[in-house]
C-alpha positions as CSV (number, residue, x, y, z in Angstrom):
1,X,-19.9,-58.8,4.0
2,X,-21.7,-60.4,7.2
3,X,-25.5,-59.9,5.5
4,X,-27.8,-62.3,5.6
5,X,-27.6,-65.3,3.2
6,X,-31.3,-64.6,2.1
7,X,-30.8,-61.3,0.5
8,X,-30.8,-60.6,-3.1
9,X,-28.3,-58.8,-5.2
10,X,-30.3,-56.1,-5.7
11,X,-30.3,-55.4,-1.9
12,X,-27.2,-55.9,-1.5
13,X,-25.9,-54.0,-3.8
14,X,-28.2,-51.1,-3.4
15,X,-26.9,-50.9,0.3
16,X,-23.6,-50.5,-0.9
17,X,-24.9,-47.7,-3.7
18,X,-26.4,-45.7,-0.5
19,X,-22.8,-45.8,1.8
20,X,-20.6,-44.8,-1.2
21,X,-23.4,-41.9,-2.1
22,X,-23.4,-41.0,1.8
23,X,-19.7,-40.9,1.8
24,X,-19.1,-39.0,-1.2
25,X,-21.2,-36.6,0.3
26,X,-20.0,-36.3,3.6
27,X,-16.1,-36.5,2.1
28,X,-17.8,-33.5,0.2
29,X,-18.7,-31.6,3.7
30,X,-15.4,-32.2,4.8
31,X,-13.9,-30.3,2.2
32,X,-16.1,-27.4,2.7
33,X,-15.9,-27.3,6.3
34,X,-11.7,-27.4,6.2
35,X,-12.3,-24.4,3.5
36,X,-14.2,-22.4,5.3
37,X,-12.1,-23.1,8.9
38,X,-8.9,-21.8,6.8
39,X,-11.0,-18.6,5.4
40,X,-11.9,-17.6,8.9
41,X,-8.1,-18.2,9.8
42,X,-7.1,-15.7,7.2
43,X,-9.8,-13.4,7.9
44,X,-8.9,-13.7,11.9
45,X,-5.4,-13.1,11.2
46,X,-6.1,-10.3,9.0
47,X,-7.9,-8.4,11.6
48,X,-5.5,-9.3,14.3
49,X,-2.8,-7.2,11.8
50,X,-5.2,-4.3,10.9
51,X,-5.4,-4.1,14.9
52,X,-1.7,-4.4,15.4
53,X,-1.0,-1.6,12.5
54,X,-3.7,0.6,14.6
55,X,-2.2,0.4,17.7
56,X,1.3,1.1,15.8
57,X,0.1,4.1,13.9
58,X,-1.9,5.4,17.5
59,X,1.8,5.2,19.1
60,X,3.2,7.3,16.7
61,X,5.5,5.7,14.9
62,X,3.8,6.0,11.3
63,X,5.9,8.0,8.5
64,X,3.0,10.7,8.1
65,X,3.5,11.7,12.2
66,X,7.2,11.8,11.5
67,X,6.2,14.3,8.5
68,X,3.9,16.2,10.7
69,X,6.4,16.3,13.4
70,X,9.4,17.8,11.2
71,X,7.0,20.5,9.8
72,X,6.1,21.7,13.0
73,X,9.8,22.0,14.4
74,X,10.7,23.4,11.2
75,X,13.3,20.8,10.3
76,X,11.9,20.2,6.8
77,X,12.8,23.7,6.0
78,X,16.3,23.8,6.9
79,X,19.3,23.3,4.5
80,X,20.9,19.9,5.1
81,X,24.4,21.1,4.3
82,X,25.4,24.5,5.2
83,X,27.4,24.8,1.7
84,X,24.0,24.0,0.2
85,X,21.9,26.9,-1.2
86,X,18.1,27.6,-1.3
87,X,18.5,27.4,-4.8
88,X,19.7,24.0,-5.2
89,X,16.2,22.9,-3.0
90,X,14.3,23.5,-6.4
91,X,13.9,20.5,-7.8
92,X,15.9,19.4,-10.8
93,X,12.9,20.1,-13.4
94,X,12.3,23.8,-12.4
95,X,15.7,24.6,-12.3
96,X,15.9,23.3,-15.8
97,X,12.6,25.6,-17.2
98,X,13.7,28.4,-15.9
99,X,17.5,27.9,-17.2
100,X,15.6,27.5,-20.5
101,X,13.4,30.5,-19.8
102,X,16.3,32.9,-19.3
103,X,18.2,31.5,-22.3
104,X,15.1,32.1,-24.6
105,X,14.7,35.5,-23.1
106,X,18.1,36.2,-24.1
107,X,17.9,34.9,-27.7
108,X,14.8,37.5,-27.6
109,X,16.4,40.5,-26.4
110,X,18.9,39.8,-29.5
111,X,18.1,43.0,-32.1
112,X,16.3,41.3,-34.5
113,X,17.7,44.0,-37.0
114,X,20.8,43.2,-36.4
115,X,20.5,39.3,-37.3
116,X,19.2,40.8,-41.1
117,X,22.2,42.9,-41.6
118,X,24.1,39.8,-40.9
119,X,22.5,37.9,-43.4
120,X,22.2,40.5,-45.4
121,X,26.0,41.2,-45.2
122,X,26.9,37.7,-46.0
């Protein structure tokens, strides 16, 4: 390994210890070095989109503007189809409650006397 023919193996084979320790650890340095480049990468490119999505929301084309917009011209008040009714805006669930509201009303205003005789009668 071109050292010199004097040398003992102890030496010699300590020499060799020392580079394969030094390269380990400088292999080792590497690795970090590459991690740490691609973590600033990310962390650049994350930035760069968090800018980008700024600038986007700034030139209003974010969905809360559009909202904000519609509310102001009134558009998100007016019926979609003519043939529709102010009634059918109400969601689904209300319209439900009170349908079941008015029939337990009605099942109220029943004279409860009445409903005796019946079973009185029978």
């Amino acid at each position: 390994y071109g050292e010199a023919g004097n040398i003992d193996s102890e030496s010699f084979f300590n020499s060799i210890s020392v580079f394969v320790l030094a390269f380990e650890k400088c292999r080792q340095d590497n690795i970090r070095r590459q991690a740490l480049a691609e973590q600033a990468e990310k962390a650049k490119k994350l930035q760069d989109d968090m800018k980008k999505q700024k600038t986007d929301t700034k030139k209003g084309s974010g969905h809360l503007d559009s909202a904000i917009e519609s509310i102001k011209t009134g558009k998100a008040f007016e019926l979609r189809n003519p043939n529709q009714s102010k009634r059918d805006l109400v969601a689904p669930s209300a319209r439900q409650k009170a349908q079941l509201m008015i029939a337990q009303k009605k099942r109220m205003s029943v004279d409860p006397h009445s409903m005796t005789k019946k079973a009185k009668g029978q």
